[in-house]
mmCIF file of the N, C-alpha and C atoms, coordinates in Angstrom:
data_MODEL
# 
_entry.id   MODEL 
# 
loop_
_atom_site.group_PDB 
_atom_site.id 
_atom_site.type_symbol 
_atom_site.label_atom_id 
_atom_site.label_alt_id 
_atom_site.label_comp_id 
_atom_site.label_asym_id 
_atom_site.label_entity_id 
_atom_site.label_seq_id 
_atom_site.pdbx_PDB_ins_code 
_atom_site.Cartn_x 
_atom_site.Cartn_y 
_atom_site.Cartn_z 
_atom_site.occupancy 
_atom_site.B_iso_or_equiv 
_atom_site.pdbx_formal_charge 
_atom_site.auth_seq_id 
_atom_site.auth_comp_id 
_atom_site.auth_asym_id 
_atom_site.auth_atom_id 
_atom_site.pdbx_PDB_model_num 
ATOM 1  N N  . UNK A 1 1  ? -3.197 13.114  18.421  1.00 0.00 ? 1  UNK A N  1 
ATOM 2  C CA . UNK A 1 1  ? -3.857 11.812  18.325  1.00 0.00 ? 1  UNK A CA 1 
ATOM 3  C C  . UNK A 1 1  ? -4.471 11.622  16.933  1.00 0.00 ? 1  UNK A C  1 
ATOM 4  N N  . UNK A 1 2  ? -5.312 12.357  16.405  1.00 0.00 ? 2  UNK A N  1 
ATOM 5  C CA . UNK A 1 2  ? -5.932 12.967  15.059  1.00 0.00 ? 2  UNK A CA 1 
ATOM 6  C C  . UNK A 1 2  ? -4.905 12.041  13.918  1.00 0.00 ? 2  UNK A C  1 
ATOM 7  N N  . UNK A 1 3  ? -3.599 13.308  14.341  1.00 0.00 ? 3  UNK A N  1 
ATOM 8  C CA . UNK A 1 3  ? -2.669 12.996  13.145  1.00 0.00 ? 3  UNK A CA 1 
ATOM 9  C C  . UNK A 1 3  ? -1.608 11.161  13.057  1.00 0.00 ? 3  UNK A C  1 
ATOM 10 N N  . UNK A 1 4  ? -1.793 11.256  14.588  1.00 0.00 ? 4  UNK A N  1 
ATOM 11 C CA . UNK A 1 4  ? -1.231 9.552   14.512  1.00 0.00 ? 4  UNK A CA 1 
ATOM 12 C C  . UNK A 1 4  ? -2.163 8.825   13.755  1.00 0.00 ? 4  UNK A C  1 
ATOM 13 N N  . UNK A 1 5  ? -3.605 8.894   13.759  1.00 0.00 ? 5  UNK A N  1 
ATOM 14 C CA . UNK A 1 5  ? -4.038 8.224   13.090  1.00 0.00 ? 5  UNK A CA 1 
ATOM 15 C C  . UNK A 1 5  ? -4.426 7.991   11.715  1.00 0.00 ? 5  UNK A C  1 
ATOM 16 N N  . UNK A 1 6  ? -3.691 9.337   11.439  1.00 0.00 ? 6  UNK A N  1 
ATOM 17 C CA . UNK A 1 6  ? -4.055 9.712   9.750   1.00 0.00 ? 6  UNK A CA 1 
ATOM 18 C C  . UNK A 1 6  ? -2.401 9.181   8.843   1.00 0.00 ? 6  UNK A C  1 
ATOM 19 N N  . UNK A 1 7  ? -1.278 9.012   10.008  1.00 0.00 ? 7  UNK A N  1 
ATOM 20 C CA . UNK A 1 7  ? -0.189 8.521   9.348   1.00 0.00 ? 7  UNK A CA 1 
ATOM 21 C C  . UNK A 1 7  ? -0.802 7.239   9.051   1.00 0.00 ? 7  UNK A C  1 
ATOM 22 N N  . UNK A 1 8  ? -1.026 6.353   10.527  1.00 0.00 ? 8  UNK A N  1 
ATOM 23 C CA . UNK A 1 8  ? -1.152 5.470   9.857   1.00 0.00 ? 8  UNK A CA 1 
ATOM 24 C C  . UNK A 1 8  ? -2.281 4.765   8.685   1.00 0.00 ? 8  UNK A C  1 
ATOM 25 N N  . UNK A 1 9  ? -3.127 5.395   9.051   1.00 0.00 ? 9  UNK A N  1 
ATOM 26 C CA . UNK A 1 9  ? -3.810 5.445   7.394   1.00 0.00 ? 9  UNK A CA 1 
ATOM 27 C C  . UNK A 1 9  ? -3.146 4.939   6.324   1.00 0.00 ? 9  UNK A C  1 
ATOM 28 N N  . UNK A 1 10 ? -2.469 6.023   6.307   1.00 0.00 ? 10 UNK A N  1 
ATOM 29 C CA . UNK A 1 10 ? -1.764 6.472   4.821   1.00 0.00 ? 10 UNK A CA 1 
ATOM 30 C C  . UNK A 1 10 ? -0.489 5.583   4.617   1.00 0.00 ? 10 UNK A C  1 
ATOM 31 N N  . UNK A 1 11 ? -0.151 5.078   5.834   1.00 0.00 ? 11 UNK A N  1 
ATOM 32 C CA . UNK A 1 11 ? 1.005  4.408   5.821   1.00 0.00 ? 11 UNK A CA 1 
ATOM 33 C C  . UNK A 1 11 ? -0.210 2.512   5.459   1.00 0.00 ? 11 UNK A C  1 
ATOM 34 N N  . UNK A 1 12 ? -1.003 2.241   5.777   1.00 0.00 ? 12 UNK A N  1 
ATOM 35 C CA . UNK A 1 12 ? -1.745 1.013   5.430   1.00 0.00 ? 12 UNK A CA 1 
ATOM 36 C C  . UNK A 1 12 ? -2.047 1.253   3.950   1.00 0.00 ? 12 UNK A C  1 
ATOM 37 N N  . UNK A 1 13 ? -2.830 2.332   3.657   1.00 0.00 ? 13 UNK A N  1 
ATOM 38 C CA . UNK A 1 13 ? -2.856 2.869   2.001   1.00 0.00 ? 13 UNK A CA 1 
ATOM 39 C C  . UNK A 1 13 ? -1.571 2.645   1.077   1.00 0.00 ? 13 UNK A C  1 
ATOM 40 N N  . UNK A 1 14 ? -0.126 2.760   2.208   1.00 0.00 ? 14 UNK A N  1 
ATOM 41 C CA . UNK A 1 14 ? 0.447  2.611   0.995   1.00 0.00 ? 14 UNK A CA 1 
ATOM 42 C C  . UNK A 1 14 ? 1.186  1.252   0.689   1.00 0.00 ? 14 UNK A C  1 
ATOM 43 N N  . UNK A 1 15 ? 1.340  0.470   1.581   1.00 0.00 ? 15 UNK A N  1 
ATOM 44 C CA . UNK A 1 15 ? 1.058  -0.997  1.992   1.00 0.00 ? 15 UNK A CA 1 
ATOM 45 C C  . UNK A 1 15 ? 0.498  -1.654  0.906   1.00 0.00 ? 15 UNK A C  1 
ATOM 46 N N  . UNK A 1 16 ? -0.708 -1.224  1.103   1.00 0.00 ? 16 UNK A N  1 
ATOM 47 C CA . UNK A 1 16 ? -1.796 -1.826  0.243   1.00 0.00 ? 16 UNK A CA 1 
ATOM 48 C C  . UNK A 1 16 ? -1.068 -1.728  -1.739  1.00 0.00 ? 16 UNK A C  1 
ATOM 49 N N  . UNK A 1 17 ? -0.773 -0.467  -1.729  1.00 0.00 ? 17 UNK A N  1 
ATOM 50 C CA . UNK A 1 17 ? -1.109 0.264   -3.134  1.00 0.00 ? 17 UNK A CA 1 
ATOM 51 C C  . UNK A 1 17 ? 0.607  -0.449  -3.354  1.00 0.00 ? 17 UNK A C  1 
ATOM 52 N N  . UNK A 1 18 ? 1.542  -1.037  -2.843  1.00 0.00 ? 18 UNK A N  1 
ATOM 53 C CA . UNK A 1 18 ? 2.557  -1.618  -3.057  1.00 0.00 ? 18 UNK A CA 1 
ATOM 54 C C  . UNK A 1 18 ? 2.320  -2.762  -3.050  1.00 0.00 ? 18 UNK A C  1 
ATOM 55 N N  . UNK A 1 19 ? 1.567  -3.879  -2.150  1.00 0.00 ? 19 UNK A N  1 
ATOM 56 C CA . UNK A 1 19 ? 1.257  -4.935  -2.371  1.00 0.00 ? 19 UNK A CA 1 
ATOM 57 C C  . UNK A 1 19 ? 0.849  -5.309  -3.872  1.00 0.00 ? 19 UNK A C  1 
ATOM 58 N N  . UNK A 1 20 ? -0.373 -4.466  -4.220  1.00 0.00 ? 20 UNK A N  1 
ATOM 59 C CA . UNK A 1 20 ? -0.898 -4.121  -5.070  1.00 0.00 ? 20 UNK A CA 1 
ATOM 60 C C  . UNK A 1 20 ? 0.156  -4.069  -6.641  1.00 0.00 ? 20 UNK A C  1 
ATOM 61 N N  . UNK A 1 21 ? 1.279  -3.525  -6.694  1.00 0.00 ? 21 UNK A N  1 
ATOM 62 C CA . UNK A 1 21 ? 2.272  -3.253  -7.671  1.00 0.00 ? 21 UNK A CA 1 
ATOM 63 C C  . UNK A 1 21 ? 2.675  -4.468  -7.745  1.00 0.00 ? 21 UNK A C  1 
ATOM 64 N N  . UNK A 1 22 ? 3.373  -5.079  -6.491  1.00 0.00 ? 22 UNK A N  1 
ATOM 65 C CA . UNK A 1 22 ? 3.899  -6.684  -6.927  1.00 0.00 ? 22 UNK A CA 1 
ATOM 66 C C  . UNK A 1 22 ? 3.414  -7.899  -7.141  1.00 0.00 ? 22 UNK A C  1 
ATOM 67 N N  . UNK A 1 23 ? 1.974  -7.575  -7.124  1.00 0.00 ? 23 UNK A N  1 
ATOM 68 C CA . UNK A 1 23 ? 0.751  -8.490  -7.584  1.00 0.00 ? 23 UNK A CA 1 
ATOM 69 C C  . UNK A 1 23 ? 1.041  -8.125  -9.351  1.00 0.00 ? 23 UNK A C  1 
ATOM 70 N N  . UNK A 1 24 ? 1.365  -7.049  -9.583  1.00 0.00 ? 24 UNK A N  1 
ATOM 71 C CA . UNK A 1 24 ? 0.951  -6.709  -10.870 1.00 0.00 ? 24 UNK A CA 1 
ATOM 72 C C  . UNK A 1 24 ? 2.188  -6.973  -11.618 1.00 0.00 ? 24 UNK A C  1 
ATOM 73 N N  . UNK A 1 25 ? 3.237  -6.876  -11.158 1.00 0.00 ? 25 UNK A N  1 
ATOM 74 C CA . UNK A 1 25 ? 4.458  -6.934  -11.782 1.00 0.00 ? 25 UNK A CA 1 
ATOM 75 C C  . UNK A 1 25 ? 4.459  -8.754  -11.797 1.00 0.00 ? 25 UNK A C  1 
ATOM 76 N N  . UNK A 1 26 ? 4.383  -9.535  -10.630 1.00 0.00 ? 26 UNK A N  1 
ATOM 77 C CA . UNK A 1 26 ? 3.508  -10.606 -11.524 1.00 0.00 ? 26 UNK A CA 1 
ATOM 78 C C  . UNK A 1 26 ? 3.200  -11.174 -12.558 1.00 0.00 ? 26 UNK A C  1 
ATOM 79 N N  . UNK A 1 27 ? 2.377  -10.413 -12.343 1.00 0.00 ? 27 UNK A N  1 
ATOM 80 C CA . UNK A 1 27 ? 1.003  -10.882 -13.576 1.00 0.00 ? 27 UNK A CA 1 
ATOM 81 C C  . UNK A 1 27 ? 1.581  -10.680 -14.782 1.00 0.00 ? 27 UNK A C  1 
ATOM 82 N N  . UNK A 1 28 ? 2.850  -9.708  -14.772 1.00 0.00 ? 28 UNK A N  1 
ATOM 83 C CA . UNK A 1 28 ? 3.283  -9.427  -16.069 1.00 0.00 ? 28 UNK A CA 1 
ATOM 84 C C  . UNK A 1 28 ? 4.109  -10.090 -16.506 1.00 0.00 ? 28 UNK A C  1 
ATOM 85 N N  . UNK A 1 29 ? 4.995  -10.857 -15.432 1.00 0.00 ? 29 UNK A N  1 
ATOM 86 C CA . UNK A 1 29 ? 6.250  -11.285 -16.012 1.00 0.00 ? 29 UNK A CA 1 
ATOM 87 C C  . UNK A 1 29 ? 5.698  -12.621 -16.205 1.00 0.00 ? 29 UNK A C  1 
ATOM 88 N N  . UNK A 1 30 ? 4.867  -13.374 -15.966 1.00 0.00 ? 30 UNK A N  1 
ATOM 89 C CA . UNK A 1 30 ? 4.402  -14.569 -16.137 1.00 0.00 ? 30 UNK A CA 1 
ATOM 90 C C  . UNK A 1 30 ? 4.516  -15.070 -17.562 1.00 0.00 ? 30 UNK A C  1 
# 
């Protein structure tokens, strides 16, 4: 149970930290 909840963690963390990249790639090509 522990570890189901630590995937998904990490799986929202990395969600985030990719959202995060195509916000930025964005910002660059603008």
């Amino acid at each position: 149970q522990v570890m189901h909840g630590y995937i998904k963690y990490l799986l929202q963390r990395e969600v985030k930290s990719i959202a995060w990249l195509e916000e930025l790639k964005k910002e660059v090509t603008c």
